[in-house]
C-alpha positions as CSV (number, residue, x, y, z in Angstrom):
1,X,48.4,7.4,16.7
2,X,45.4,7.1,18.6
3,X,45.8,10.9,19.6
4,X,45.6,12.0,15.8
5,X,42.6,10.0,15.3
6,X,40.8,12.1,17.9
7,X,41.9,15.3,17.2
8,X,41.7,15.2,12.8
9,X,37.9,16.1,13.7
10,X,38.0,18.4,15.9
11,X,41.1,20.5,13.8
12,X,38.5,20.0,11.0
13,X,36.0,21.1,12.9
14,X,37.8,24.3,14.2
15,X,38.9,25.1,11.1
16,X,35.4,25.0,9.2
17,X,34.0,27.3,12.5
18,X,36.9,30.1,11.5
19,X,35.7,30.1,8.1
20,X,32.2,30.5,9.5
21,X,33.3,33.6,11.8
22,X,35.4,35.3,8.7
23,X,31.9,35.2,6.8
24,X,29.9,36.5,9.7
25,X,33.0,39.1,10.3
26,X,33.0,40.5,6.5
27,X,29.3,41.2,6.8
28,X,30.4,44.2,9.2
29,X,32.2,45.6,6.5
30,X,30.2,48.8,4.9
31,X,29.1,47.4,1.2
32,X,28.6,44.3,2.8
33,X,26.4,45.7,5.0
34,X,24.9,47.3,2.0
35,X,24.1,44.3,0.1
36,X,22.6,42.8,3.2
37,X,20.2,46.0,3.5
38,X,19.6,46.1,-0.3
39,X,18.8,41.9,-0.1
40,X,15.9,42.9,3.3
41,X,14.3,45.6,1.1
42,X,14.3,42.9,-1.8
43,X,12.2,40.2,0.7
44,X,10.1,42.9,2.1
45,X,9.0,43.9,-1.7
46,X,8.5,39.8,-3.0
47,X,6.4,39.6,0.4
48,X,4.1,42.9,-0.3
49,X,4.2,40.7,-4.0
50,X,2.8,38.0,-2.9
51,X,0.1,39.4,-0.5
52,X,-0.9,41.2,-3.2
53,X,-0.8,38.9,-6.2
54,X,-1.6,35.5,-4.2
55,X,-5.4,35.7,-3.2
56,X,-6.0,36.6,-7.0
57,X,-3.8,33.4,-8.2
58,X,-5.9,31.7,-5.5
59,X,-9.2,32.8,-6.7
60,X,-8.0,32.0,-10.6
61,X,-7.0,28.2,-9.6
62,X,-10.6,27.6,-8.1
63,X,-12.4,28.0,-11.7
64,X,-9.8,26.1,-13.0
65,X,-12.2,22.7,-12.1
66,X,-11.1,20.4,-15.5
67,X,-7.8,20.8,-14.9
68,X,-5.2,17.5,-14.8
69,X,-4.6,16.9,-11.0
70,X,-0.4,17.7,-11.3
71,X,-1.1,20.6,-13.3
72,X,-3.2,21.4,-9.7
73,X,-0.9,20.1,-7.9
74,X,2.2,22.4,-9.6
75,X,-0.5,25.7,-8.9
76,X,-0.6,24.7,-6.0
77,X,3.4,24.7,-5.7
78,X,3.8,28.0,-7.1
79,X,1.5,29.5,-5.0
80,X,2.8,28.6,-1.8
81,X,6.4,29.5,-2.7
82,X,5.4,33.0,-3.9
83,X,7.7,34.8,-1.5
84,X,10.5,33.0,-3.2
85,X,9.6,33.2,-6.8
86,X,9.3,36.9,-6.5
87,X,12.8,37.3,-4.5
88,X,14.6,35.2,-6.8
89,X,12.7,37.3,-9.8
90,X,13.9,40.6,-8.1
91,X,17.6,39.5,-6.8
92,X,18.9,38.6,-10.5
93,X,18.5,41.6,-12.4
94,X,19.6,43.4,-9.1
95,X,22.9,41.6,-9.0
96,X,23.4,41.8,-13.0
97,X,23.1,45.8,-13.1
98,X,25.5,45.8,-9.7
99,X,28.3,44.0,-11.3
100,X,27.5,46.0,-14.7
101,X,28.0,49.3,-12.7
102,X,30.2,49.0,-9.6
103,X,32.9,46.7,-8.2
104,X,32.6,42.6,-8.5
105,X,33.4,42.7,-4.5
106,X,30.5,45.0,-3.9
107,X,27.7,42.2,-5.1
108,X,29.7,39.4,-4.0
109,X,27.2,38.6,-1.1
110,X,24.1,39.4,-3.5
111,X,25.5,37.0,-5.9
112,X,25.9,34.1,-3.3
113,X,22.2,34.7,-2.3
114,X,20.4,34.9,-5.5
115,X,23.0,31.5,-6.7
116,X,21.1,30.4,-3.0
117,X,17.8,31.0,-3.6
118,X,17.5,29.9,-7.1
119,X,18.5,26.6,-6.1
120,X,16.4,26.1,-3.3
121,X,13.6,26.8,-5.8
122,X,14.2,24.5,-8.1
123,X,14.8,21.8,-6.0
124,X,11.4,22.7,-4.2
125,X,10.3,22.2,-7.9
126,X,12.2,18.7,-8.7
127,X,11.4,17.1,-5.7
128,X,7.5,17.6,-5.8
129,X,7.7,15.4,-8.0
130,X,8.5,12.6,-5.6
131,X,5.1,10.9,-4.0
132,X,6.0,9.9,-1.3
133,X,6.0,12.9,1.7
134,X,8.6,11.5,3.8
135,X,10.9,10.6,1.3
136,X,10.6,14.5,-0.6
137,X,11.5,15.9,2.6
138,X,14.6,13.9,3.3
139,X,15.5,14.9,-0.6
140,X,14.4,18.4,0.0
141,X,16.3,19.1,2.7
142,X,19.9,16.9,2.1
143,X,19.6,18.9,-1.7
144,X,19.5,22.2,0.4
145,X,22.5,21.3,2.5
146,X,24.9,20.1,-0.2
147,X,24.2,23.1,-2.9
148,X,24.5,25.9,0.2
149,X,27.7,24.1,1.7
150,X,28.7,23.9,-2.5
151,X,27.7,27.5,-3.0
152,X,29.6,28.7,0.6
153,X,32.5,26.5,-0.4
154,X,31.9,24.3,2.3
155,X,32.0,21.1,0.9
156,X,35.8,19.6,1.2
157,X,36.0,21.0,4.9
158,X,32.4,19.1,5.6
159,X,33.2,15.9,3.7
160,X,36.9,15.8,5.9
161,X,34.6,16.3,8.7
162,X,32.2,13.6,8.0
163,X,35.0,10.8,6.9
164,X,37.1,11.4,9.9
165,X,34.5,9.9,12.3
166,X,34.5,6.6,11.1
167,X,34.5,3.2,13.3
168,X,36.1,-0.1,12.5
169,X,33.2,-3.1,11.8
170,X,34.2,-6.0,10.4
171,X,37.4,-5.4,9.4
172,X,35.6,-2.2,7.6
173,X,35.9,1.4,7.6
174,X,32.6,2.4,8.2
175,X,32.5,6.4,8.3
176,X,29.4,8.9,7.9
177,X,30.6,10.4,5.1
178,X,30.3,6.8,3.5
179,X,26.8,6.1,5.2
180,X,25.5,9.2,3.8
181,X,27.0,8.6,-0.2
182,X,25.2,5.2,0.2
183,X,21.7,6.8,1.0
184,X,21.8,8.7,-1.6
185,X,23.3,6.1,-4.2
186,X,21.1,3.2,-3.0
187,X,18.1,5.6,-2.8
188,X,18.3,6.8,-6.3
189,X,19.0,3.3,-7.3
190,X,16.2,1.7,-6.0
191,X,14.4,5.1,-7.4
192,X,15.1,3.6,-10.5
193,X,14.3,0.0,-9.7
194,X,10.8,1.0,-8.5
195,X,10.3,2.7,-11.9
196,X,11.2,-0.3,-13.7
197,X,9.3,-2.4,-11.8
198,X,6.2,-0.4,-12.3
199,X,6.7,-0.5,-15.6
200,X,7.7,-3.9,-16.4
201,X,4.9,-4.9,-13.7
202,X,2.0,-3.0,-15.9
203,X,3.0,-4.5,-19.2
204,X,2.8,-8.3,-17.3
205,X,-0.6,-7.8,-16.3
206,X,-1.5,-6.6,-19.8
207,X,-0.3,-9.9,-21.3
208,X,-3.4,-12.4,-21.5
209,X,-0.9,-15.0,-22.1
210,X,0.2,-15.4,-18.7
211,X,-2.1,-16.9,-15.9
212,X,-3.1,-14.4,-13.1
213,X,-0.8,-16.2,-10.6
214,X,2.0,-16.3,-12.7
215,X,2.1,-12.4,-13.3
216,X,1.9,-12.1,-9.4
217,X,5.0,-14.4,-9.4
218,X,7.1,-12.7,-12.3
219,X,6.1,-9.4,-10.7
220,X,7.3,-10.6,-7.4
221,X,11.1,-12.2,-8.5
222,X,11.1,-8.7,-10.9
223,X,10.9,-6.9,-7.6
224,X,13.4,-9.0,-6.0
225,X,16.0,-8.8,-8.4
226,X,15.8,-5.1,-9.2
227,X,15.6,-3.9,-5.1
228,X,18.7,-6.5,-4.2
229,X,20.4,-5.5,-7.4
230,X,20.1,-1.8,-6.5
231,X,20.8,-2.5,-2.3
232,X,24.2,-4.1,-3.8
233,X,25.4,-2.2,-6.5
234,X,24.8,1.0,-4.2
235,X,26.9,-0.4,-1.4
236,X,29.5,-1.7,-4.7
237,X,29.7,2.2,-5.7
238,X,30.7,3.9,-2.5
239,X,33.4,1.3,-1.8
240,X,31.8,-1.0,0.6
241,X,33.5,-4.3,0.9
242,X,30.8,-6.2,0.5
243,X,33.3,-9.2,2.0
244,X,32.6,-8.1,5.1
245,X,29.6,-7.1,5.1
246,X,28.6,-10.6,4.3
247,X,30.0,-11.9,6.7
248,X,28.1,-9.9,8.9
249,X,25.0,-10.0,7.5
250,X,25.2,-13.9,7.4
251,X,25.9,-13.7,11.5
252,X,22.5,-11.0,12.2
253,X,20.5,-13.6,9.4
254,X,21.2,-16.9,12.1
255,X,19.6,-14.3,14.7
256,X,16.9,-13.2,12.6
257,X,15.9,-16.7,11.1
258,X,15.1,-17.3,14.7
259,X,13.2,-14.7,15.8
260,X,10.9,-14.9,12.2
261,X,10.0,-18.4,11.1
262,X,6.5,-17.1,10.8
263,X,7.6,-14.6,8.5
264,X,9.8,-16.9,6.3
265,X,7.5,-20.1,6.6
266,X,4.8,-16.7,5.1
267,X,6.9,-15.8,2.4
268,X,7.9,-19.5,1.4
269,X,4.5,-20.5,1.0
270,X,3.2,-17.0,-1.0
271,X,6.1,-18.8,-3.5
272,X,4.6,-21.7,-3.4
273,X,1.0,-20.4,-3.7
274,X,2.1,-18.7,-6.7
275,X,4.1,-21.5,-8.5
276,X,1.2,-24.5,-8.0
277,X,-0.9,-22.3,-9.3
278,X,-3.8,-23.5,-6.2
279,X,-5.4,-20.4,-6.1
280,X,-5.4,-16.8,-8.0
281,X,-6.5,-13.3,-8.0
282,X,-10.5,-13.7,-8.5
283,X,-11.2,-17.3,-7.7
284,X,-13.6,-17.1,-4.8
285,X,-12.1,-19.8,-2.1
286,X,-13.8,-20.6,1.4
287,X,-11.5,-21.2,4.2
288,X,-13.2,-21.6,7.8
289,X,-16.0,-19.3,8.3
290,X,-14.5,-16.9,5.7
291,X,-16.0,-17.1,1.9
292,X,-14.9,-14.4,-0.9
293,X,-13.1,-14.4,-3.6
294,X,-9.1,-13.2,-3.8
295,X,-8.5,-9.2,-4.2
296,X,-4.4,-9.6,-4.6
297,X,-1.5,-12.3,-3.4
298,X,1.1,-10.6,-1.3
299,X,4.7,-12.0,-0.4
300,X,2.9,-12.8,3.3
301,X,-0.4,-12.9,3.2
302,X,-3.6,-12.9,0.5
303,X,-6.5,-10.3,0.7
304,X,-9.8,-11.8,0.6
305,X,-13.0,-9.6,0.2
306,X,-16.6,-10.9,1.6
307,X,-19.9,-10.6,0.2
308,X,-20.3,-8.1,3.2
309,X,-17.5,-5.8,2.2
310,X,-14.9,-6.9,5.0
311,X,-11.7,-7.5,3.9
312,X,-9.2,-10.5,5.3
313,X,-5.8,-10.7,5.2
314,X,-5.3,-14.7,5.5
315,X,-1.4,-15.8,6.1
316,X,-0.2,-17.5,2.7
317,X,0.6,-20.5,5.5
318,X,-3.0,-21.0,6.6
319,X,-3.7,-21.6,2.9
320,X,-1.2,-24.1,2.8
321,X,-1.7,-26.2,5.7
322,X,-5.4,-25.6,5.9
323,X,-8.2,-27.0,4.1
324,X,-9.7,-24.4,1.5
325,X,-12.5,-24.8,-0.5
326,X,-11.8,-22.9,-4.5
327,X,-15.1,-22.8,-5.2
328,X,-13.6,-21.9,-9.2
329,X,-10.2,-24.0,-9.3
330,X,-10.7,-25.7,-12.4
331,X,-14.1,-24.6,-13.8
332,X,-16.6,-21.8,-13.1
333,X,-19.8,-24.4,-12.6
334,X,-20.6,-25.3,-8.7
335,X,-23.2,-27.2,-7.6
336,X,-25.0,-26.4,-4.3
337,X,-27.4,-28.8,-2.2
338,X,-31.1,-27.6,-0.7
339,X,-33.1,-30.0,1.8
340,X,-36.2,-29.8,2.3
341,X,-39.8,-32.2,3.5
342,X,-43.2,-32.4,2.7
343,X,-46.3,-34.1,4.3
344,X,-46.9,-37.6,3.6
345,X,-49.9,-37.2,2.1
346,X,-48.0,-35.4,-0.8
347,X,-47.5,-37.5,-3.8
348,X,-43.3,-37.9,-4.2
349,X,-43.6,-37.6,-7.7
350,X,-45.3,-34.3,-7.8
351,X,-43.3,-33.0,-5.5
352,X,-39.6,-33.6,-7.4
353,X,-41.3,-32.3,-10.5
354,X,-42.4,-29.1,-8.9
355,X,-39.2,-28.6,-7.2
356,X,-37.3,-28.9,-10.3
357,X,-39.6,-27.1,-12.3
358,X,-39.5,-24.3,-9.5
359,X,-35.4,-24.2,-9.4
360,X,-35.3,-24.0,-13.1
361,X,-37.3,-20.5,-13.0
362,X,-34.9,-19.1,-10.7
363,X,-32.5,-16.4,-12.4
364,X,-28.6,-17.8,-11.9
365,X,-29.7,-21.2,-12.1
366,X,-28.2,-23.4,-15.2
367,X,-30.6,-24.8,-17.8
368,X,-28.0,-27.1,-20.0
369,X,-27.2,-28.6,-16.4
370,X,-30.7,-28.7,-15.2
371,X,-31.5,-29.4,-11.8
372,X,-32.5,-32.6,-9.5
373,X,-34.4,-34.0,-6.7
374,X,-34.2,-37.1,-4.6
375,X,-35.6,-38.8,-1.9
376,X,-32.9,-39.0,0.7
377,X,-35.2,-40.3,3.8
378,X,-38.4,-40.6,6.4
379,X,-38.4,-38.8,8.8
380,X,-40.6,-38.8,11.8
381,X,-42.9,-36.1,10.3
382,X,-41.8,-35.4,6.6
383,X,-40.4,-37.0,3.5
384,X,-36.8,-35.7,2.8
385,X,-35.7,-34.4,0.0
386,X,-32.5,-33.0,-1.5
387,X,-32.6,-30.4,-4.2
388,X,-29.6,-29.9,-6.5
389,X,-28.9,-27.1,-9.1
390,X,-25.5,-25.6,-10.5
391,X,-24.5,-22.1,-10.5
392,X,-21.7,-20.3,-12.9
393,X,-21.1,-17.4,-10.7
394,X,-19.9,-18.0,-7.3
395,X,-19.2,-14.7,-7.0
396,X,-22.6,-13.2,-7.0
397,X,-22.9,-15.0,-3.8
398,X,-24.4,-18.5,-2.5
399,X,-26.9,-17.3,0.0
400,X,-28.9,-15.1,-2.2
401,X,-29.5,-18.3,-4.3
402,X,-30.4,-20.8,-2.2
403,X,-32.3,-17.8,-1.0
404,X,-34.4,-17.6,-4.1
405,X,-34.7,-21.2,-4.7
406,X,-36.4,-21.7,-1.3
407,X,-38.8,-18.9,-1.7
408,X,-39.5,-20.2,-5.4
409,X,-40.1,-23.7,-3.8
410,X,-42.7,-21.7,-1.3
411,X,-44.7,-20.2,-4.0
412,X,-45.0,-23.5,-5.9
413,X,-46.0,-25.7,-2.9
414,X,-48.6,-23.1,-2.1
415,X,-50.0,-23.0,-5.7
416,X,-50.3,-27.0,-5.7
417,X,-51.7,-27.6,-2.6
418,X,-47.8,-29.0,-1.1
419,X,-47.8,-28.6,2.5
420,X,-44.7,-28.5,4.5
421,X,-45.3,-30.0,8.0
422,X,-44.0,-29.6,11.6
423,X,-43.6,-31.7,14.4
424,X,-46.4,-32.9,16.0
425,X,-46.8,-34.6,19.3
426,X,-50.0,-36.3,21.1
427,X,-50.5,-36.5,24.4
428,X,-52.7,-39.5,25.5
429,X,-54.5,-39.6,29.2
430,X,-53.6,-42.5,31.1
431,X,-57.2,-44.0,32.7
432,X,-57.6,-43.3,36.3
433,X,-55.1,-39.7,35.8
434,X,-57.0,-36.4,36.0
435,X,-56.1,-33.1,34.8
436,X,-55.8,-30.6,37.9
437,X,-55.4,-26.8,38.0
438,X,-52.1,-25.0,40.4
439,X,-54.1,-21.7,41.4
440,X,-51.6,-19.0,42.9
441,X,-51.9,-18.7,46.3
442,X,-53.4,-14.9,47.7
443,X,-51.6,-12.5,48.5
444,X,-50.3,-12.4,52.3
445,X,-50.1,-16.1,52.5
């Protein structure tokens, strides 16, 4: 039993190579021959075409400046696949007026090349239509294989091929021919799934209804659902037993679990981020050394973006075991603090009305929550005083105002005579000292 096993492929095999050398052997035969000459003479002509005719499509897309960017982007298409447009333009009518005139058997191999070429254009077509380079190519080239092994007659010879080396997993035929169906299922399925999502995602965020944080979190479990959905059905469709397989999976997830508690303890606490509602897309937070406000909350970390253009990506666990400051949590209003000291000549009372007259000129500054100052101590060379004021618009930055209140408290000091003093020290001679000068010694000494 074991002996058939290992020789189905490689019968398979042979046979699908004698098929291959029958092919290669009719093209000896005169009108074969023939048709291979008359399909040359056909690719030299589309390439004199498209030397011709290309630079002037070229130089007729560059005034086309208003243009949408995929109608560029289809110009763009056409012109590079010139070659092919014109062969497959010049092939058909060759092979109608053949098989109108002479024997079927004498375009046979014609036919099979412009049925060819045809379909490898319009897959080059479909598929640029797909974003994503990588995944186009692997499109691109797994559509070209399965329409020329289709076209060839190819296809029951390759798909015995493919399903005779298979391994046992599980409990589980697993062969290739069964890996391959579920790529391509599970890839147009999630396809789909991704469309949805996009979809379903833009119409969330459009809904003013629904808190910032909560769209992030329906968005998020909409994802989930449709990719495992799709990962599942896929596997359903090409007759995985999914038994198995979760039985498997369950033994690799123990392993994993290990190896990525950061990663899980990450994702738990994006969830619970976006369920306690703590912090959402635009509050402006402060954690550590880091201040800005919240560009977007991921499934493992959040993006933060500074005043200074810098862009952090915090771990959605540092927000939940550390302390963070949301500067706009609850309400948009914050209060910051200013300290400052003048002489003691200065009367007290002029200088808190000054100062609050001063912060209340200062652009960004509240009126209806107008600003204070208080005494808060004496010091060895200055009254203390703290200076409060509230801001709506964290955002905008709280350097920049404290900034312009201390200058504004500069320019009002020096109009009313306020000095703002230094340290000052005394040095008192002791009687009997004297004050004596170290002269450097001359050179040579």
């Amino acid at each position: 039993m074991e002996n058939d096993t290992l020789q189905a492929p490689q019968d398979i095999a042979l046979g699908l190579w004698d098929q291959i050398q029958t092919v290669l052997e009719n093209l000896l035969r005169p009108w074969n021959a023939y048709q291979v000459g008359i399909a040359l003479g056909l690719l030299v002509l589309a390439h004199l075409l498209a030397r011709g005719l290309g630079p002037r499509l070229y130089e007729w897309m560059r005034t086309r400046e208003g243009w949408p960017k995929w109608r560029m982007r289809f110009l763009v298409m056409i012109h590079r696949r010139l070659r092919l447009i014109f062969f497959v333009m010049l092939i058909w009518p060759t092979v109608l007026v053949m098989q109108a005139t002479t024997w079927p058997s004498r375009s046979y191999l014609l036919g099979i090349l412009a049925e060819l070429t045809l379909a490898w254009l319009l897959i080059a077509i479909a598929t640029r239509f797909i974003l994503n380079g990588f995944l186009r190519a692997v499109v691109r080239y797994a559509a070209w294989t399965w329409v020329t092994l289709g076209i060839l007659g190819l296809t029951e010879e390759t798909q015995r091929l493919l399903d005779s080396a298979a391994v046992q997993l599980a409990g589980m035929r697993l062969s290739l021919w069964m890996v391959l169906q579920a790529v391509a299922v599970i890839a147009v399925l999630l396809f789909a799934a991704r469309f949805l999502s996009r979809t379903t995602a833009a119409q969330i965020r459009r809904n003013e209804e629904i808190s910032p944080s909560m769209q992030v979190l329906a968005v998020k479990f909409l994802q989930v659902i449709l990719y495992g959905a799709a990962f599942f059905i896929g596997l359903k469709a090409v007759g995985v037993d999914l038994t198995g397989l979760a039985v498997l999976s369950g033994a690799i997830g123990v392993g994993l679990g290990f190896g990525l508690q950061k990663v899980v303890s990450n994702l738990v606490s994006g969830v619970i981020l976006l369920l306690d509602r703590s912090i959402k897309p635009g509050d402006v937070i402060s954690l550590g050394e880091t201040f800005g406000w919240i560009n977007s909350l991921g499934a493992r970390y959040v993006s933060i973006t500074t005043r200074d253009g810098r862009e952090y990506l915090i771990p959605n666990e540092d927000l939940i075991t550390g302390q963070v400051v949301n500067w706009s949590h609850s309400d948009e209003f914050v209060r910051l603090d200013i300290y400052f000291g003048t002489a003691y000549a200065d009367d007290p009372h002029k200088v808190r009305r000054i100062a609050v007259e001063a912060a209340k000129g200062v652009d960004r500054v509240l009126s209806f929550k107008p600003p204070v100052c208080h005494i808060v101590g004496f010091g060895d060379s200055s009254v203390d005083y703290i200076l409060r004021f509230w801001i709506r618009d964290p955002t905008g930055g709280l350097t920049n105002i404290r900034g312009n209140v201390y200058l504004a408290l500069w320019d009002a000091f020096q109009e009313n005579g306020i000095s703002i003093p230094f340290p000052q020290r005394e040095v008192k001679m002791l009687p009997g000292s004297e004050i004596t000068t170290h002269r450097p010694a001359p050179p040579g000494d």
